[in-house]
Backbone bond lengths (Angstrom), bond angles and torsions (degrees), N, CA, C in turn:
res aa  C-N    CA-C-N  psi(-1)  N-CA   C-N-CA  omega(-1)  CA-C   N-CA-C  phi
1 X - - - 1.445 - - 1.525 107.97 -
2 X 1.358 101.89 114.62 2.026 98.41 173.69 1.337 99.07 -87.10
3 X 1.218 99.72 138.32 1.813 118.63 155.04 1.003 97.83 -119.89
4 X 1.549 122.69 159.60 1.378 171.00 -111.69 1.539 91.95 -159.56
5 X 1.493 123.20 136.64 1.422 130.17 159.33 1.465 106.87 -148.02
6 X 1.109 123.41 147.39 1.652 133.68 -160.33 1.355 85.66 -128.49
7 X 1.090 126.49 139.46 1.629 144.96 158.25 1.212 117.54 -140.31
8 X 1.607 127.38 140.47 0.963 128.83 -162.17 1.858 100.62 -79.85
9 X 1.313 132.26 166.75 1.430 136.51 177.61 1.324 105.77 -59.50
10 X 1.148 110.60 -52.38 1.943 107.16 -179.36 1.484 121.21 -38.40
11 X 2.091 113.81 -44.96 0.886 108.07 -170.82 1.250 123.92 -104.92
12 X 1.406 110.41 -19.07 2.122 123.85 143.09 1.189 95.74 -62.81
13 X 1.570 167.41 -8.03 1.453 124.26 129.33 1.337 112.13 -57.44
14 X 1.876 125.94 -74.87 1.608 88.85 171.92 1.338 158.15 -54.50
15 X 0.927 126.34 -0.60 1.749 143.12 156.23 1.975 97.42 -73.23
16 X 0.529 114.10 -97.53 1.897 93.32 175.28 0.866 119.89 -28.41
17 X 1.513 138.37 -65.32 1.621 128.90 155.67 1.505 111.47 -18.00
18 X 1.200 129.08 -68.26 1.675 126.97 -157.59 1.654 110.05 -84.00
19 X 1.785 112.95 -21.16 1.106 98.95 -177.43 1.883 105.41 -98.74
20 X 1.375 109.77 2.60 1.567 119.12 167.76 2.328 97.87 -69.18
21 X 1.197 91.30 -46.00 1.839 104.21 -161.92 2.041 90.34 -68.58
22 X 1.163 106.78 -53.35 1.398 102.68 161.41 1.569 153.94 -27.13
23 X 1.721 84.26 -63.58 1.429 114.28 -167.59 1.062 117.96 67.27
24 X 1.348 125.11 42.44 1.214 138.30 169.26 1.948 113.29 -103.36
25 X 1.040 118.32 -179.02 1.718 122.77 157.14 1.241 107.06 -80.76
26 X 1.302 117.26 140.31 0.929 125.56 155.09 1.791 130.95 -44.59
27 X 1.412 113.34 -46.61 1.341 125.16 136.19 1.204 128.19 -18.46
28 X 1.676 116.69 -68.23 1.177 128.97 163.76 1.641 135.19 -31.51
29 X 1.217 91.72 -62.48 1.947 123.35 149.35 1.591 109.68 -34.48
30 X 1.497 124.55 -81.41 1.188 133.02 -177.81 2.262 110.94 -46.56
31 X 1.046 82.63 -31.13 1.822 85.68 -175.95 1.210 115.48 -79.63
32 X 1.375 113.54 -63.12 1.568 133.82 138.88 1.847 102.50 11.12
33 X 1.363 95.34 -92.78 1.243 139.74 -164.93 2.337 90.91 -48.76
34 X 1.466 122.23 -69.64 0.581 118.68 -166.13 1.683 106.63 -79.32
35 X 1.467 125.84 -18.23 1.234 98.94 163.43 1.473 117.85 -84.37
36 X 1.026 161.39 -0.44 1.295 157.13 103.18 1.023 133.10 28.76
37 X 2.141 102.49 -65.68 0.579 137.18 -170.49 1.783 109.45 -81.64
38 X 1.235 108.90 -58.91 1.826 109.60 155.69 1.357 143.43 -32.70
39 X 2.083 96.28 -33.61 1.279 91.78 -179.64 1.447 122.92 -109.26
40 X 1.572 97.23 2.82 1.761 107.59 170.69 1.707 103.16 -77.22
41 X 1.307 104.95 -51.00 1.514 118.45 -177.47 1.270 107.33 -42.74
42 X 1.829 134.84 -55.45 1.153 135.83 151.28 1.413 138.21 -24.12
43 X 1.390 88.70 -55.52 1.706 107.92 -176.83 1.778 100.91 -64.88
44 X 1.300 106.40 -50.98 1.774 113.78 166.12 1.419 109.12 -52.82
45 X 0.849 140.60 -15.94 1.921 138.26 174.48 1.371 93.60 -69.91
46 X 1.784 107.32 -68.51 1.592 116.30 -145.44 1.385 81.64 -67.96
47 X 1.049 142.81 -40.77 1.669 129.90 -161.16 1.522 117.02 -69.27
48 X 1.380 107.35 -37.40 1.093 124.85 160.04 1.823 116.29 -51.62
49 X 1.402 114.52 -81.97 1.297 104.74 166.15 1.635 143.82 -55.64
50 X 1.671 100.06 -11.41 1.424 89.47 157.18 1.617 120.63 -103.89
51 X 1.385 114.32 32.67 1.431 112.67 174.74 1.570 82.04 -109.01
52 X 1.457 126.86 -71.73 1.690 117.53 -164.12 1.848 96.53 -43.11
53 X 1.280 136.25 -33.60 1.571 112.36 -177.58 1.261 97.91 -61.58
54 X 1.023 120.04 -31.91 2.184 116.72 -151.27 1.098 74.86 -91.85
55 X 1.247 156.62 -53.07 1.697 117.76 -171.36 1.602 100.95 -79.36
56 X 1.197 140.31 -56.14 1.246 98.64 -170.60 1.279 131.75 -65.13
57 X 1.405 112.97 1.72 1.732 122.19 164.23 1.273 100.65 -58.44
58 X 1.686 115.01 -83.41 1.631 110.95 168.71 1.671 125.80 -9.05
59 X 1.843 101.89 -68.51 1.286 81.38 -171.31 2.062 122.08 -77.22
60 X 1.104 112.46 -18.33 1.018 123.93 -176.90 1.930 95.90 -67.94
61 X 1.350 145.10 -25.83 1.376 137.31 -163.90 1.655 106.46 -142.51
62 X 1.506 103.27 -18.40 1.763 90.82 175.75 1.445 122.72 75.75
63 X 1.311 105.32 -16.56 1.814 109.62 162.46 1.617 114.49 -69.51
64 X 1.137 83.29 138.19 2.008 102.30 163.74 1.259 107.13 -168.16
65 X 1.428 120.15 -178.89 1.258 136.43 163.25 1.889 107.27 -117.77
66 X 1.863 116.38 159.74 1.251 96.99 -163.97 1.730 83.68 -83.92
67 X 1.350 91.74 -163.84 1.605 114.21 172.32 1.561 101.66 -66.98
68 X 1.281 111.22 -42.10 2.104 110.36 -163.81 1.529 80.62 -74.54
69 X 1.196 134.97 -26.27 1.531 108.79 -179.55 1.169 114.51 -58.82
70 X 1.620 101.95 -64.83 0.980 100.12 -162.57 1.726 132.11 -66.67
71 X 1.419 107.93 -5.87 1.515 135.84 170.41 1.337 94.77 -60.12
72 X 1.306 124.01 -75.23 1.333 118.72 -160.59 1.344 118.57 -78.25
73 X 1.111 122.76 -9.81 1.525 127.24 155.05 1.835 112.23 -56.21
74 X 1.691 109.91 -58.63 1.398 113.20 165.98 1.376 93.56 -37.86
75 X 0.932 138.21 -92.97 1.371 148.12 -109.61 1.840 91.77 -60.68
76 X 1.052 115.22 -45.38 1.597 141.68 -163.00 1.986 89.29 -54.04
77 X 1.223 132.86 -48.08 1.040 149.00 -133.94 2.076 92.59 -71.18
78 X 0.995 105.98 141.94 1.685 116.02 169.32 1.404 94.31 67.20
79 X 1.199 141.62 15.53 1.591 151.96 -166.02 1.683 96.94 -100.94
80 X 1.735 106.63 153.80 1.778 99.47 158.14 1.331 98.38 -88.03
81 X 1.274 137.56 25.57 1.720 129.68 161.89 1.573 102.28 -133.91
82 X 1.443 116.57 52.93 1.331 120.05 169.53 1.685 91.12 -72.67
83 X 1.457 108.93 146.75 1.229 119.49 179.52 1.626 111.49 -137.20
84 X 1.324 110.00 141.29 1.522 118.82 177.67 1.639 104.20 -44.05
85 X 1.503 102.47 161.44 1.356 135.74 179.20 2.016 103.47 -47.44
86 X 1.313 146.65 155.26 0.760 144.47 153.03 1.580 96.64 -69.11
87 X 1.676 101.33 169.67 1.185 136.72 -137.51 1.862 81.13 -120.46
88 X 1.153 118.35 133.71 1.326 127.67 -176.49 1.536 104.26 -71.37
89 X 1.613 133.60 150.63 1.466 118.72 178.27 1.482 100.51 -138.32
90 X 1.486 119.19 157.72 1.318 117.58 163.84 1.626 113.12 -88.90
């Protein structure tokens, strides 16, 4: 599928600029650049939709753990006293 992309001169000089400093295509650069851009944008959805489930889990059941839990659980992590997940509470 070809698409068409319009860029203004300012920023097709920098995209040639960076893919000259590169040695890449310029092409290369632009794809690069826009998958990047797709898969943070993505990753921002799912993050997004799995926080609105976890609150309406919350509000629908009232379980959580606090923040100091869950801090000191991190903290536990790559440790010889890494310790399981806290225990959900009402």
């Amino acid at each position: 599928m070809a698409t068409l992309l319009k860029i203004d001169d300012a920023l097709k000089s920098r995209v040639h600029n960076l893919a000259d400093q590169r040695r890449r295509s310029a092409h290369w650069i632009m794809l690069e650049a826009i998958q990047q851009y797709v898969d943070r944008e993505e990753q921002r959805e799912a993050f997004k939709k799995e926080a609105l489930q976890s609150w309406a889990s919350f509000q629908e059941t009232g379980k959580h753990i606090t923040g100091q839990e869950a801090r000191d659980w991190l903290d536990t992590w790559g440790t010889e006293n890494e310790t399981a997940a806290p225990e959900c509470q009402k």
